[in-house]
C-alpha positions, 0 to 999 in steps of 0.5 A, a space after each residue: 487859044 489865043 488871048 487878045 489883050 493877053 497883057 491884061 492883069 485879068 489873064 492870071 484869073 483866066 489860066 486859072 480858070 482854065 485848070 479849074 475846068 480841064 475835065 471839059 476843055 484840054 488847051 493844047 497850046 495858049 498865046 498871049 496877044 499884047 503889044 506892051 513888051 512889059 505887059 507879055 513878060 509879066 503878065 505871061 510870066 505869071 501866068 505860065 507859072 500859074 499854068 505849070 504850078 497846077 500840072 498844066 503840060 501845054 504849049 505857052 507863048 506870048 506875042 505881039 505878032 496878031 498873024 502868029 497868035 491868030 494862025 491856027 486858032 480854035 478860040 480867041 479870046 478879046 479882052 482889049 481896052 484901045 487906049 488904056 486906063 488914060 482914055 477911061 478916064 476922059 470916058 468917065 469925066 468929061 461927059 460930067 461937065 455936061 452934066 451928063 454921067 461918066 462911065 466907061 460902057 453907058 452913056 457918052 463915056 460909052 459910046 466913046 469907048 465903042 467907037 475906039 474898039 468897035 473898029 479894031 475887033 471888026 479888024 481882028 474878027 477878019 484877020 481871024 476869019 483868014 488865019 483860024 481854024 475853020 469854025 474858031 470862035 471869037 468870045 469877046 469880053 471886051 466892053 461895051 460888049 453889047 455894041 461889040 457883039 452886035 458889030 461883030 454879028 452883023 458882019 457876020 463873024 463867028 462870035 458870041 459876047 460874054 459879061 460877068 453880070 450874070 454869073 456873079 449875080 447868080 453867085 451872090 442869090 447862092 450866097 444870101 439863100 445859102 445854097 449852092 450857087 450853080 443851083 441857082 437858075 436866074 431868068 436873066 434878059 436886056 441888053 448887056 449891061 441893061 439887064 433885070 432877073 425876073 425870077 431866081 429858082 432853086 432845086 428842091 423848093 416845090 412848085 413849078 418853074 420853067 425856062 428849059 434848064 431843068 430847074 422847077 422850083 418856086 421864084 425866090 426874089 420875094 424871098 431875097 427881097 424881104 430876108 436882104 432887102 438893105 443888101 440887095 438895095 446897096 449891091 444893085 444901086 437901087 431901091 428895095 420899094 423898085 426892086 419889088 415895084 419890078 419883082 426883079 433884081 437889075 444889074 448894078 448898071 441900070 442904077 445909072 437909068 434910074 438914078 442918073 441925076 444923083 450919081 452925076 451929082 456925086 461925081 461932079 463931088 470935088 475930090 470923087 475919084 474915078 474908076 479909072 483912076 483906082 484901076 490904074 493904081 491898082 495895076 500898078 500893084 498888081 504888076 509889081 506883085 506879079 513881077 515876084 518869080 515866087 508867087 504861083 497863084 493868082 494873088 489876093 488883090 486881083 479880086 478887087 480888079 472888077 470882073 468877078 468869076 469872069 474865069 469861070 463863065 469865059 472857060 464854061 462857055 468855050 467848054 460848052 461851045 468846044 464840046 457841044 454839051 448844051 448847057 444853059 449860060 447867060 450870054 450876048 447873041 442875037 435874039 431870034 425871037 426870044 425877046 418880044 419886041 426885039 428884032 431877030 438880028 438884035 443882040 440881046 443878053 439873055 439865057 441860051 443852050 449852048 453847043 458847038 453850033 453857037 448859042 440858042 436864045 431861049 424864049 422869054 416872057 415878054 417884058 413890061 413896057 417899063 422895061 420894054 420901053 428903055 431896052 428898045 430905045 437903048 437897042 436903038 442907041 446900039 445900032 446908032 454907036 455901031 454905025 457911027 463906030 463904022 462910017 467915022 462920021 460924026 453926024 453919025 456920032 451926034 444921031 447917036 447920043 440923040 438916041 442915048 437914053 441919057 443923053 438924048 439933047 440937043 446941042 448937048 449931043 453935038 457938044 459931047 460929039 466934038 468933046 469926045 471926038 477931040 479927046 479921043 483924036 489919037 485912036 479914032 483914025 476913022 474919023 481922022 484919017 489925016 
């Protein structure tokens, strides 16, 4: 397994992961990928004393060399951020001088961020294509991962795209319900990071249920809603009259949709603090904490880095794809006519059955035009930023934020495509060549 981005202060999280799930996937030899000397030697100094303190008896190295760590791989693993926390920032401020929201996956700040990375995966899915072992998968976590993902499969690459909305989401119903999470069944559908659950079922509630993953149990949200409604309002960013108005539960990222004008309106607030800027802070603790030769185990603070059980759905998902044992995981892979109203190439974010031929869409209940409507224009923005991420054009970069839901003016849209463009000159070598 090789970790690209292996410098991240996510990787102790996923190492540990890895020896929470040895019973379903054994890793032989693990390489971290990182260009930082720094990063290699603190980060994979934690991380091999995590992976020893816990028995494991592989082989662990780390390397800046993308030919060596990608020789011979099974899995490689994407979690690369193209310009670090400083380009974050410009991601999640700039476009707020335009009155448009600042943020790193959606939006202008987003497409900024795919344009910076969608490049530099497609070039490492070929270098992998080359050096892999025949078969080897690319499991990227890397965000926008929706554009990502769509990049990666209309070139054709062995890949399937992961986020951490689901699992935490489904972690979080467990918890309010009081059972156990993993019997918790969610019917999760969108885009990446435009998704709603339209029904949370349980073992053992009666009624009848549906969706393939052996759950039949009655739709809980009614429930969840009226026992949590202030808890679920506050952790989802929106509305509890919406949430029942849609009888569905949206990722915390559809509130910048729903509610664009007023979280512009608190980040153009004098003294709002990016998450960039909180993030950046926090690795630096992280790091310094991470230099300790005694610490073992992958400390407390991590928790507050974002990525919630990112661990446990990365090492599911390459179990199931390692050992071909179909389980149901949400996960980023063309839709193939689960989605009505979506085309079959359309990366779609859904429930699948995954086994070591990739990951299968289950159908879905057709969504209404509510929903329908913005995952079709968003989709539509997609395609856009992926063109404009592959041609360095930038009338391609203006027709897309055209197609951005919140975007969608003009001269705005030309304006933030010279903004953006300016900002990220450094990492754009497309657009830049000279």
């Amino acid at each position: 397994m090789a970790v690209v981005g292996g410098g991240s202060t996510y990787t102790p999280e996923l190492v540990d992961g890895l020896c929470d799930l040895e019973d379903r996937i054994v890793v032989d030899d693990l390489v971290l990928l990182d260009p930082s000397d720094v990063r290699r030697e603190v980060v994979g100094g934690l991380s091999e004393r995590i992976l020893r303190a816990r028995g494991w008896r592989g082989t662990f190295w780390t390397t800046a060399d993308p030919h060596a760590a990608l020789e011979g791989a099974d899995f490689v693993v994407v979690q690369l951020r193209i310009g670090g926390q400083a380009a974050r920032h410009v991601d999640e401020t700039l476009p707020v001088g335009y009155g448009c929201l600042g943020q790193e996956t959606v939006g202008a700040g987003g497409l900024a961020k795919a344009l910076r990375t969608v490049p530099v995966v497609l070039e490492l899915a070929e270098e992998m294509a080359a050096r892999a072992n025949p078969g080897a998968w690319l499991v990227d976590f890397t965000n926008p991962v929706g554009i990502v993902t769509q990049a990666l499969l209309d070139e054709g690459h062995h890949a399937v795209g992961l986020c951490n909305v689901a699992i935490w989401a489904q972690r979080r119903i467990g918890h309010y319900l009081g059972v156990d999470p993993d019997e918790v069944a969610v019917e999760h559908v969108g885009l990446n990071h435009l998704t709603w659950i339209r029904s949370a079922r349980t073992r053992g509630t009666g009624g009848s249920g549906g969706g393939g993953d052996g759950f039949a149990g009655e739709d809980r949200l009614d429930e969840l809603f009226d026992r949590f409604g202030p808890e679920v309002e506050l952790e989802s960013g929106v509305s509890i009259d919406v949430l029942r108005l849609q009888h569905a539960l949206p990722s915390y990222y559809v509130h910048y949709y729903y509610g664009h004008d007023a979280e512009v309106a608190a980040q153009a607030t004098a003294g709002y603090r990016s998450r960039a800027d909180v993030v950046a802070e926090l690795e630096t603790t992280l790091l310094e904490e991470y230099k300790d030769p005694a610490l073992m185990s992958k400390p407390d603070a991590l928790s507050f880095r974002g990525g919630a059980y990112y661990s446990l759905a990365a090492v599911r998902l390459m179990a199931s794809l390692h050992a071909g044992t179909g389980d149901v995981q949400v996960v980023d892979m063309r839709n193939d006519g689960a989605v009505p109203g979506l085309p079959d190439d359309a990366v779609v974010e859904t429930t699948a059955v995954v086994d070591a031929t990739g990951a299968h869409p289950l159908p879905q209940r057709p969504l209404p035009p509510e929903m329908l409507g913005l995952v079709q224009h968003a989709k539509a923005y997609e395609r856009l930023a992926v063109r404009a991420a592959c041609s360095g054009s930038r009338d391609d970069v203006v027709r897309a934020l055209l197609a951005n839901p919140i975007v969608g003016q003009y001269p705005l849209a030309a304006e933030l495509a010279d903004e953006l463009l300016a900002a990220n000159r450094h990492h754009l070598p497309r657009f830049f060549p000279s």
